[in-house]
C-alpha positions as CSV (number, residue, x, y, z in Angstrom):
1,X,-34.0,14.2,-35.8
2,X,-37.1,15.2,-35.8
3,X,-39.1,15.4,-40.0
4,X,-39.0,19.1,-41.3
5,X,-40.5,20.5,-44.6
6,X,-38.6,20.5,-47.8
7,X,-39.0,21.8,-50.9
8,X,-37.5,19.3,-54.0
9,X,-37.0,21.1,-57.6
10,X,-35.2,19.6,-60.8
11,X,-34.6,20.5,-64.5
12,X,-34.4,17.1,-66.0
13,X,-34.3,16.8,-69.6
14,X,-34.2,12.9,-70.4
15,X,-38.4,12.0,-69.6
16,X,-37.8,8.3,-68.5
17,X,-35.2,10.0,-65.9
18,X,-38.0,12.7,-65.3
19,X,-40.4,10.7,-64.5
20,X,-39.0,8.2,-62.2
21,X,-37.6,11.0,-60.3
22,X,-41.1,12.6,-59.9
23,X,-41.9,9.1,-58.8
24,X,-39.2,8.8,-56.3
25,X,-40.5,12.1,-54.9
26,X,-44.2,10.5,-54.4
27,X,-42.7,7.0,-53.3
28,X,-41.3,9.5,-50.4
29,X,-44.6,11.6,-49.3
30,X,-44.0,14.6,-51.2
31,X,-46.8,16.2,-52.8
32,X,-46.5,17.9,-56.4
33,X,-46.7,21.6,-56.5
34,X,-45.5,22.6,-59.4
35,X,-44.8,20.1,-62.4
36,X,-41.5,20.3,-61.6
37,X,-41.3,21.0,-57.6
38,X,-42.3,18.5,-54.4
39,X,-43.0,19.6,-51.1
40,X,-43.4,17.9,-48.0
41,X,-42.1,16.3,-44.6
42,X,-38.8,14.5,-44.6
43,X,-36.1,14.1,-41.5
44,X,-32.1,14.6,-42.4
45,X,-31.9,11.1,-43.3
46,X,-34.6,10.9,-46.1
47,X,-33.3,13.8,-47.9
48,X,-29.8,12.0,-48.3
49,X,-31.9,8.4,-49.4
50,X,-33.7,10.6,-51.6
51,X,-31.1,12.9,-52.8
52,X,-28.6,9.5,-53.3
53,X,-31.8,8.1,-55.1
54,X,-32.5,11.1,-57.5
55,X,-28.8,10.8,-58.5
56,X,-28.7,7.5,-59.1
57,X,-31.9,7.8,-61.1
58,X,-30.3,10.4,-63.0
59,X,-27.3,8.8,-64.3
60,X,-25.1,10.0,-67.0
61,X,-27.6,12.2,-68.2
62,X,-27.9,16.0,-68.0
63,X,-29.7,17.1,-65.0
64,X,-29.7,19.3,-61.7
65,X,-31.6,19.2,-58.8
66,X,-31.8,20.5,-55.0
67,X,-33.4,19.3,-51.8
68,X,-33.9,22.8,-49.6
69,X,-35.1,22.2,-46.0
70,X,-37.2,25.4,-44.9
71,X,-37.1,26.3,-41.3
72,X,-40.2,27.0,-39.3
73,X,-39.7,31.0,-39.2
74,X,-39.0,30.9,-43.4
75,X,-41.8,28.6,-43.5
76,X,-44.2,31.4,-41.5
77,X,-42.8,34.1,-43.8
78,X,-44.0,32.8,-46.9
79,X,-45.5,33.9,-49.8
80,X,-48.3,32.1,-51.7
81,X,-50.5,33.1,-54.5
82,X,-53.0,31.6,-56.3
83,X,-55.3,32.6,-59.2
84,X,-58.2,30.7,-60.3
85,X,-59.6,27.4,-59.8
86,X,-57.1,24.9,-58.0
87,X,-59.1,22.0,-59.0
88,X,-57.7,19.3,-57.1
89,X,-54.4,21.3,-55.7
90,X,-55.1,20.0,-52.3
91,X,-52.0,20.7,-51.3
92,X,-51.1,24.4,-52.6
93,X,-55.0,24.8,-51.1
94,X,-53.8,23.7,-47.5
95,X,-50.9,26.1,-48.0
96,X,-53.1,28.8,-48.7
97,X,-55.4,28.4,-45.8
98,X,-52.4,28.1,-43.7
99,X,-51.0,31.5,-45.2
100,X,-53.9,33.1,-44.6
101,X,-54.5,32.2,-40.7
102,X,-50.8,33.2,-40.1
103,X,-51.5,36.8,-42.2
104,X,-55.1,37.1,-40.1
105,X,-52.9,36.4,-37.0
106,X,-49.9,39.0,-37.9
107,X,-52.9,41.6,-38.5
108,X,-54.4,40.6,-34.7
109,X,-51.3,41.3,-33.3
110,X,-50.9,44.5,-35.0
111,X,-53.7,46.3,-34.2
């Protein structure tokens, strides 16, 4: 099955659990868009290796967390704002251009 984007958000409270999940999230190709969120590529089988590795990770302690794939047409309907200086946001940058070439296009058609 082909990779398709996913969006990876917890509320951990232990920090040595929090932080070897964030971790886990970059040891899989995610990128960090919130301190809290990943996004990123991953087929059927990498969410269950990560979502089995998260859990593992979290233990006994108090925790939740959820892997969402997002399908191409939720992925083209989007909404992204950003205020400010994104510094080194490469990622929630990309997403932007991205948003703003499918927005440009949706106008193009429209007219």
């Amino acid at each position: 099955m082909a990779d398709m984007r996913c969006l990876v958000v917890y509320d951990i409270e232990e920090d040595k659990a929090r932080t070897k999940i964030s971790e886990a999230c970059l040891d899989f190709g995610l990128e960090r868009i919130q301190m809290s969120a990943f996004w990123g590529l991953l087929s059927r089988t990498r969410q269950r290796e990560l979502y089995h590795r998260i859990k593992r990770l979290l233990g006994d302690g108090y925790g939740r967390f959820f892997i969402q794939p997002i399908c191409a047409h939720d992925e083209d309907t989007r909404f992204i704002h950003e205020q400010g200086d994104p510094g080194d946001r490469t990622l929630l940058r990309s997403l932007i251009e991205e948003q703003k070439t499918r927005d440009q296009a949706r106008v193009l058609k429209f007219e």
